[in-house]
C-alpha positions, 0 to 999 in steps of 0.5 A: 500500500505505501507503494502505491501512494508513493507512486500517486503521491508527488512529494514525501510519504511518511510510514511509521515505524513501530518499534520503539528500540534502536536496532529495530527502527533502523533495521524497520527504516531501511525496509521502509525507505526501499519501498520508494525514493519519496518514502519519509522513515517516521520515528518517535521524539524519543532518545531512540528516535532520535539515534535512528533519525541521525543513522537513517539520515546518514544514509541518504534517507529522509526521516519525520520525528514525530509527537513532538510537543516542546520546543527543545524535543524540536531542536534535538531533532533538527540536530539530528538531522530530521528532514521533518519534524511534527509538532501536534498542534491540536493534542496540545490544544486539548490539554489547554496549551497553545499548539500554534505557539510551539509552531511559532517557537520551532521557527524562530529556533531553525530561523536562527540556526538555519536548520533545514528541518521542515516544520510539518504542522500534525494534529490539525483541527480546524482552518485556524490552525492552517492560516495560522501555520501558514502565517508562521511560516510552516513548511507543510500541513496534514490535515483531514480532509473536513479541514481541507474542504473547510478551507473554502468555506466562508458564510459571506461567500456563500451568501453572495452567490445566493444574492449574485443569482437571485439578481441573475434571475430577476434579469431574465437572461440564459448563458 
């Protein structure tokens, strides 16, 4: 399967690995990264991740550090060599912190330094959260498709196109 979305797919493609020990990671992301050039080895904001994430990337292979919730777990993996980092903008959201000023941290600290890790803004919950990390300057956003489909939607748009074609209407005309 995660050849076939490679292969539709112009750009990385994150898959996971599920170990949680060193050796294993490294060993599952060699499996991973043979599947296709735009594969990105997932790994966990862990000291083992963060080992893995330096030995797959050593070998060429793009590598996304994930659950991400601080500023510092953000710098550990950039000087990892992350190609991605994912702060989870919306599980922090849920415990009554701020989501978006993480993001807003992590930018500032790869600014900074120059680092090139990109910022991959994760757990997005709402259209907010998209403007607000495209504003801030993230690299790249994953959203459910409810989010995507909202970014479209606004009330007064919705409400001038009623009122554009009800004055079409009056005018009696046909395209």
């Amino acid at each position: 399967m995660i050849g076939e979305i490679c292969s539709i797919v112009d750009g990385p493609v994150s898959a996971e690995t599920t170990a949680l020990d060193f050796d294993t990671m490294v060993d599952q992301g060699k499996i991973l990264a043979e599947i296709a050039e735009n594969v990105a080895v997932k790994v966990p904001l862990t000291i083992e991740g963060l080992k893995a994430c330096r030995t797959l990337t050593q070998r060429g292979t793009m590598v996304n550090v994930t659950l991400c919730f601080s500023a510092n777990q953000a710098l550990l993996a950039a000087k990892a060599g992350a190609t991605f980092i994912s702060p989870f903008v919306g599980r922090l959201d849920d415990i009554h912190l701020d989501g978006m000023e993480l993001v807003r941290e992590i930018r500032q600290i790869y600014d900074n330094y120059e680092y090139d890790t990109e910022i991959l803004v994760a757990s997005v919950r709402t259209a907010n959260h998209v403007r607000e990390a495209a504003l801030i300057g993230a690299d790249v956003v994953t959203a459910p498709p409810a989010v995507l489909k909202g970014l479209s939607k606004h009330p007064l748009t919705d409400k001038g196109i009623d009122l554009f074609l009800a004055d079409w209407k009056k005018t009696g005309q046909t395209i």
